[in-house]
N, C-alpha and C positions, 0 to 999 in steps of 0.2 A: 532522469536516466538511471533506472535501479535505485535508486534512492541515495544517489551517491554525490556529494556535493564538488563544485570546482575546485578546493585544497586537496578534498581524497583524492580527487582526479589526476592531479599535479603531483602527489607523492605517489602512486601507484606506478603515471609514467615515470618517478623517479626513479624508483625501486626495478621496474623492468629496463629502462636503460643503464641501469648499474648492475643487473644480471648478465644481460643479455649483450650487452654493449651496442656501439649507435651501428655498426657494418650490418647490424642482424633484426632491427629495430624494422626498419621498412620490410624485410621478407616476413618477419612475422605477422606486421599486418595484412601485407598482401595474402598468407593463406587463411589468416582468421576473416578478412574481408570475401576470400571462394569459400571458405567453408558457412560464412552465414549467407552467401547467394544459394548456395547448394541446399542449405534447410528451409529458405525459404521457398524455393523451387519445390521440395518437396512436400512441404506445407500444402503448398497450393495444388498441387497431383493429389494430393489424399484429399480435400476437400472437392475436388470435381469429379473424384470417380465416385463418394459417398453425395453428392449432388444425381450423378450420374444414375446410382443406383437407387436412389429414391424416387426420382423420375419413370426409374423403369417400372417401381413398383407401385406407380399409381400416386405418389403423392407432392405436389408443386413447393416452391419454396413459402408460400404463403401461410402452409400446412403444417412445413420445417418450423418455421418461425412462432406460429402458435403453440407446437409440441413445446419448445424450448422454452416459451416463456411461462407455458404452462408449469412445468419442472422447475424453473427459478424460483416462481411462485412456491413453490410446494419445500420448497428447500430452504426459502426464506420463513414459510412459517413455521417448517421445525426448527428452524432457530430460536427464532419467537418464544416456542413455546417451551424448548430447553433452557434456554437465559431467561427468557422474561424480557421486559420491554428495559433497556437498559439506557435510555435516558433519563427516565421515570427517576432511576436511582442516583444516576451521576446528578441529578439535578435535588434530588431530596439530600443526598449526601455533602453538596455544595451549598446549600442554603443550611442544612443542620452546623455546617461547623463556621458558618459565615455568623449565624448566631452566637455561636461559642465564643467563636473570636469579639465578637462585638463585648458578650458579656462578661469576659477577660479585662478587655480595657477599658470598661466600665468602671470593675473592680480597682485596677490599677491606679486607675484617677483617683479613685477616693480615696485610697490608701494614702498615696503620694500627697493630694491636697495641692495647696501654691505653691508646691518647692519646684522650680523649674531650673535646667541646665543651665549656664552662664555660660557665654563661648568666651 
């Protein structure tokens, strides 16, 4: 949910029941509960009157659906093409220092030799 975990969740309602107090607690969700019926109502009137009007111009949803994916396409590979393929990297850059660190403690060992910790 928004990327918000059960602790944030619990201090937030904290922090609004310590604002707000508990009399005024349940009215505010009652209007933030009409006000996200009311956007979603709305949501859904804009998307059937642009339904509506694609209809009238000749074109079905199966047409909508290819325009769009066509365009996701086309957006995904100018990503592509501005980054570059960016696993390529996280994975050449995860294995370069996975070497390093190898060849760190490589180093270390021999350095050190048999001396080992005594608990």
């Amino acid at each position: 949910m928004f990327g918000i975990g059960g602790g944030e969740l619990v201090f937030i309602l904290f922090i609004v029941l310590m604002l707000f107090g508990s009399d005024k607690v349940p009215e505010i969700a009652r209007t933030m509960g009409k006000a996200m019926a009311q956007l979603k109502n709305a949501t859904n009137d804009i998307k059937s009157e642009i339904h509506k009007g694609a209809e009238a111009n000749g074109f079905d949803s199966q047409t909508l659906t290819n325009i769009t994916g066509n365009i996701n396409a086309q957006i995904n590979e100018a990503k592509t093409n501005l980054l570059g393929d960016t696993t390529s990297v996280s994975t050449n850059l995860l294995g370069d220092t996975a070497t390093e660190i190898d060849k760190v403690k490589e180093d270390i060992e021999t350095i050190s030799g048999p001396v080992k910790r005594q608990k």
